[in-house]
N, C-alpha and C positions, 0 to 999 in steps of 0.2 A: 504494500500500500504506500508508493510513493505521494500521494499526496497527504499523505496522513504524517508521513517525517517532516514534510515541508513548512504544514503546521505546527509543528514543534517545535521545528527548528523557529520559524516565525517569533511563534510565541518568547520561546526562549530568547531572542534579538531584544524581543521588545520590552519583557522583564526588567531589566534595569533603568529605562526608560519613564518606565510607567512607577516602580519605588521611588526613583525623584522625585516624580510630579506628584507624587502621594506625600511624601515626607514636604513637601517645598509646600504643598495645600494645607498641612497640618501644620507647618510654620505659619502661615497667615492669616487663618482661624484663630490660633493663639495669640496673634497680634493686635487681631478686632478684638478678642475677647478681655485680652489686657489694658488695650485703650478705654472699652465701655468699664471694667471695674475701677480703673484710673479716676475719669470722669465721676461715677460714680462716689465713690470715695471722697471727690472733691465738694462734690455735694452734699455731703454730710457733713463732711467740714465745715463749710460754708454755714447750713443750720444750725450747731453746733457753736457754733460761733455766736449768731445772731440770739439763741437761748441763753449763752454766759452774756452779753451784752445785756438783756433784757432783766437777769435775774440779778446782774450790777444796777440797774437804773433802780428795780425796786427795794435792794438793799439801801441803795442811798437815799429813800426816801422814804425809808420806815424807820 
């Protein structure tokens, strides 16, 4: 079954090709998903922030 090696063979070529593109798609998944928890993060800060602000205003005024 010569065409049945040729697919193999095929396949096998293309193996390394196609783990790059898998490892390189999983590097940039994890890159969106480090920027949104980044973001995020900052977001909380930010309230976080505006809560001690606020519970300073009313300490100074009781």
């Amino acid at each position: 079954m010569p065409w049945f090696e040729a697919l193999v063979s095929l396949v096998m070529a293309l193996l390394p090709i196609i783990i790059v593109f898998l490892i390189l798609m999983d590097g940039y998944r994890t890159k969106v998903n480090s920027e949104k928890i980044i973001k995020q993060n900052e977001e909380i800060i930010q309230l976080l922030n505006e809560i001690k602000n606020e519970q300073m205003q009313l300490k100074e005024h009781s």
